[in-house]
N, C-alpha and C positions, 0 to 999 in steps of 0.2 A: 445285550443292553438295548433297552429300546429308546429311539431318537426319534424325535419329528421333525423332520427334515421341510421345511418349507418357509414360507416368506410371508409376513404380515404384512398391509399395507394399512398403516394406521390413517384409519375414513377422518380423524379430528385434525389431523394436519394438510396441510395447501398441497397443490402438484409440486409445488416444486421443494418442499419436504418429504418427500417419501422417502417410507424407513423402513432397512431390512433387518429383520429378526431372527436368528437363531434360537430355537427353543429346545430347550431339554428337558426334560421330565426328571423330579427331582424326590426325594421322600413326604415331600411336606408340599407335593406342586408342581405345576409345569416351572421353569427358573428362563426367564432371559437373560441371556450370559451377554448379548452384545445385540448394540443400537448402534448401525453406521449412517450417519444421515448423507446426503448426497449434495448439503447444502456447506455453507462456509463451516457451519458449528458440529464438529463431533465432539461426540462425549459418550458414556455406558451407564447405561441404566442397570441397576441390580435389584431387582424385583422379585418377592418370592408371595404364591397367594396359600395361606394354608387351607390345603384340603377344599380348594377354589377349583373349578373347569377354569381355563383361560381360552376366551370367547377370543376367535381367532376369525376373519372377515373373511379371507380369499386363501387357500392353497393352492400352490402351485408349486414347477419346477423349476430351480434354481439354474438360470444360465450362465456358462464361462463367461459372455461380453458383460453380466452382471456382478459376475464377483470379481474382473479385470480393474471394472471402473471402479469397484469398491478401493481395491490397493492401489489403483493409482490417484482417489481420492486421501488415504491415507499418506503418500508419498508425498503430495503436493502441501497438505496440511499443516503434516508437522514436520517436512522440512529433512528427515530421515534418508540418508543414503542409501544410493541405490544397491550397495553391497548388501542388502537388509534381504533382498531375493536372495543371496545365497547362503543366509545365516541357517542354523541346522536347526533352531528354533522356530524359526518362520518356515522351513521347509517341510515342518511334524506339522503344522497348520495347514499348511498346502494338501498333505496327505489325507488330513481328517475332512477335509474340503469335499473329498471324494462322497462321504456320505450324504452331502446335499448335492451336489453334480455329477454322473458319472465320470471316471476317468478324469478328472479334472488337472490338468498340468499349469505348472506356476508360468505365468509371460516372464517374459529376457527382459534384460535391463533396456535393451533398446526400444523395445516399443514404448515404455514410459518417455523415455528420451524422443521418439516420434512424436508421441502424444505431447508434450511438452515445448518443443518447438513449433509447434503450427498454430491456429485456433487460440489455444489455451494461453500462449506468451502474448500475444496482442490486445488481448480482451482486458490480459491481467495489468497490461501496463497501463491501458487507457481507465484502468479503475485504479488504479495508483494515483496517476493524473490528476483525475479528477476530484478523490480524495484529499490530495497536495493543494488543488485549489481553491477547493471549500474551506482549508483549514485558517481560521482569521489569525493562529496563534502563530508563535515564532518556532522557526526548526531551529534543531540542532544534528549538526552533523559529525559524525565517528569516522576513522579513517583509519584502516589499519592494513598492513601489506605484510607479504613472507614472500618467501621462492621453496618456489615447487621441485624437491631433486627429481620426481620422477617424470615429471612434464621438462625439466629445466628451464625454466622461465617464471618472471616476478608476477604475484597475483596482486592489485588491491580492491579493495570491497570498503563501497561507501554506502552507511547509513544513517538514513534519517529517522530524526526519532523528534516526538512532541505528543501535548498534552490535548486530549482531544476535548469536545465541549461537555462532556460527562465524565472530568474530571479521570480518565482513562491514560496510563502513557501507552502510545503507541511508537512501534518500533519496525520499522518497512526499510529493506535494503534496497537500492536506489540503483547501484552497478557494482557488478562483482565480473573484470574483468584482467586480462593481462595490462602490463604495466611496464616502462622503465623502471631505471634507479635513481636520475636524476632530480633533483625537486621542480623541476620546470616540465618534466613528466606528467610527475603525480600533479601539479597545479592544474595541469592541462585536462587530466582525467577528472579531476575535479568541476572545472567552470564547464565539463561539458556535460556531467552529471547534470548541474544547474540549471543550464538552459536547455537540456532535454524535457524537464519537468520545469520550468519556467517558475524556478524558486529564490532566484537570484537576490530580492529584498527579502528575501524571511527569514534570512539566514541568520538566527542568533550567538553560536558558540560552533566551535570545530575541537574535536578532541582527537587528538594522536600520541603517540608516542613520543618521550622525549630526545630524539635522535638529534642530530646534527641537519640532516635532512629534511626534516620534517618543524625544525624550527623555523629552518629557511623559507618551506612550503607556507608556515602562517604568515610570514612577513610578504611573500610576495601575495598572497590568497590577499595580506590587509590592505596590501599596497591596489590591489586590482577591485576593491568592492568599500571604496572610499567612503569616510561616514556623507550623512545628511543630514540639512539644516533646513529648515523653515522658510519660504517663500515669498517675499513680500510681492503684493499686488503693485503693477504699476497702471496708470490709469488710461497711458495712451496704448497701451498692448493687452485687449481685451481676453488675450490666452491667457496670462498669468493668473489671472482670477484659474482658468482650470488648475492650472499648474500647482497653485497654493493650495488648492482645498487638495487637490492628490499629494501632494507631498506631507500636507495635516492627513492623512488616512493612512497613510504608511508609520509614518510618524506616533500616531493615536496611541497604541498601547505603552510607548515612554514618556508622552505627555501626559498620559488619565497616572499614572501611577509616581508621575513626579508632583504632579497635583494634588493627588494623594495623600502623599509623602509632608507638604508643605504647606500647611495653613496659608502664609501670605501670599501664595498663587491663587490665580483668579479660579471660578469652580472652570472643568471640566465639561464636555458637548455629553448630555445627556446620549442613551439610548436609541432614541427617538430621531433624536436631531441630529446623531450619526448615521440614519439610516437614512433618511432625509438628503444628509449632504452626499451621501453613495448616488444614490438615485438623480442626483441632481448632476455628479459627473459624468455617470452615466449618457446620460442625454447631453451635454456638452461637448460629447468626445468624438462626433459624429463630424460634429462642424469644425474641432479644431486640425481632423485630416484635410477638409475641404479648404480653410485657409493655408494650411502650408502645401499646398497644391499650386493656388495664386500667387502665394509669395515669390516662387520660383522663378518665374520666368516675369516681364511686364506685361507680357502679351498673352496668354493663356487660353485654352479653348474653354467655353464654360461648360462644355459636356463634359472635361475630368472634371471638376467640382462635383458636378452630378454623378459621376463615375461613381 
């Protein structure tokens, strides 16, 4: 049987889309069986040209640290246990590997797990991060735990999930770590999810199990993340003006949609004029460190002001 054994590197996509090709020749065609792209988005093109050459840019040979990153792109992706290296189905893959790489032997579980801890977990948090606070909408957060007989110890895993601005849900786990039993535990693992990722007001809904435990957990989660109310200005305390317009910004998506809701309320802050009062707290926020700096003491040096 004849294989062509080489690597396309598609000239219409960016560097940092490069796409590796397996090609096989087929009755009716050369066939790509498999498109792994090296970027967030895989997926498989199934392509067939009849009785077409398929115009191929660059051949070359296929390298082990090339097809390592391929499966450890795959593992990171879609999230697939590492037990998937010693499935006998992925291991007939590995073997057929051979005819694009010499000798080609499958990596251990551990080196994904090296690759996984260094680099790659730091980069991935701070794009979580930064994700989390771009997003103007409200989270909601999942919480669920078991125990592990073979580790023997309690796991839980909190995720957050919300609607992106292209009307998308997404869905990003937050911490999946060891845990007590008690609900002053799990509370604890929780506000600390929170303020690792500094999501503390966007917190819409929490959903768990209906345990005994974890009733307790929303009462005390309700008791610690108290509602909020609207601000009024006072005239001789020129913060409060920041204060209000931040607590209306927080506030914003259950005023525009309780206004909404009710003709006899006044209209709503346009667009515009929300973007307007952003930018306007923005530049307020500078000077309201530098007074509670003076408030502090009566005598104050005025290089912290400047600090």
């Amino acid at each position: 049987q004849n294989q062509i054994d080489c690597i396309r590197e598609d000239s219409t996509l960016s560097s940092n889309d490069a796409v590796s090709s397996i090609l096989t020749p087929t009755e009716t065609g050369t066939k790509i069986v498999c498109n792994t792209y090296s970027t967030k988005d895989h997926w498989k093109i199934d392509e067939e040209h009849n009785n077409q050459k398929t115009q191929i840019d660059v051949f070359r040979q296929v390298t082990k640290e090339e097809i390592d990153k391929s499966i450890i792109d795959l593992v990171v992706s879609t999230g697939i246990s590492f037990s998937i290296l010693d499935n006998l189905l992925f291991r007939q893959v590995a073997r057929n590997l051979r005819y694009v790489t010499n000798s080609y032997k499958i990596l251990h579980s551990m080196t994904i797990l090296r690759h996984l801890t260094g680099n790659i977990f730091n980069s991935r948090l701070e794009f979580v991060k930064n994700l989390l606070a771009k997003s103007p909408r409200r989270i909601s957060l999942t919480c669920d735990r078991w125990h592990s007989n073979i580790h023997r110890c309690h796991y839980i895993v909190v995720t957050g999930s919300w609607i992106s601005e292209d009307w998308r849900v997404v869905n990003i786990i937050l911490s999946f770590q060891k845990s007590g039993q008690t609900a002053e535990d799990i509370l604890s693992t929780i506000i600390t999810t929170l303020e690792a990722y500094n999501i503390k007001e966007k917190i819409f809904t929490l959903t768990m199990n209906n345990t005994t435990t974890n009733k307790a957990v929303g009462q005390l989660l309700k008791n610690k993340l108290q509602n909020q109310e609207l601000i009024s200005i006072v005239d001789m305390c020129w913060n409060s003006t920041l204060a209000m317009f931040e607590r209306y910004i927080y506030l914003h998506p259950a005023i525009y949609e309780m206004c909404s809701k009710e003709s006899s309320m006044p209209s709503c802050l346009e667009n515009e004029e929300f973007v307007v009062l952003e930018s306007f707290c923005q530049l307020l926020k500078p000077f309201e460190g530098a007074t509670l700096i003076l408030l502090k003491e009566q005598c104050n040096p005025i290089s912290d002001a400047i600090m």
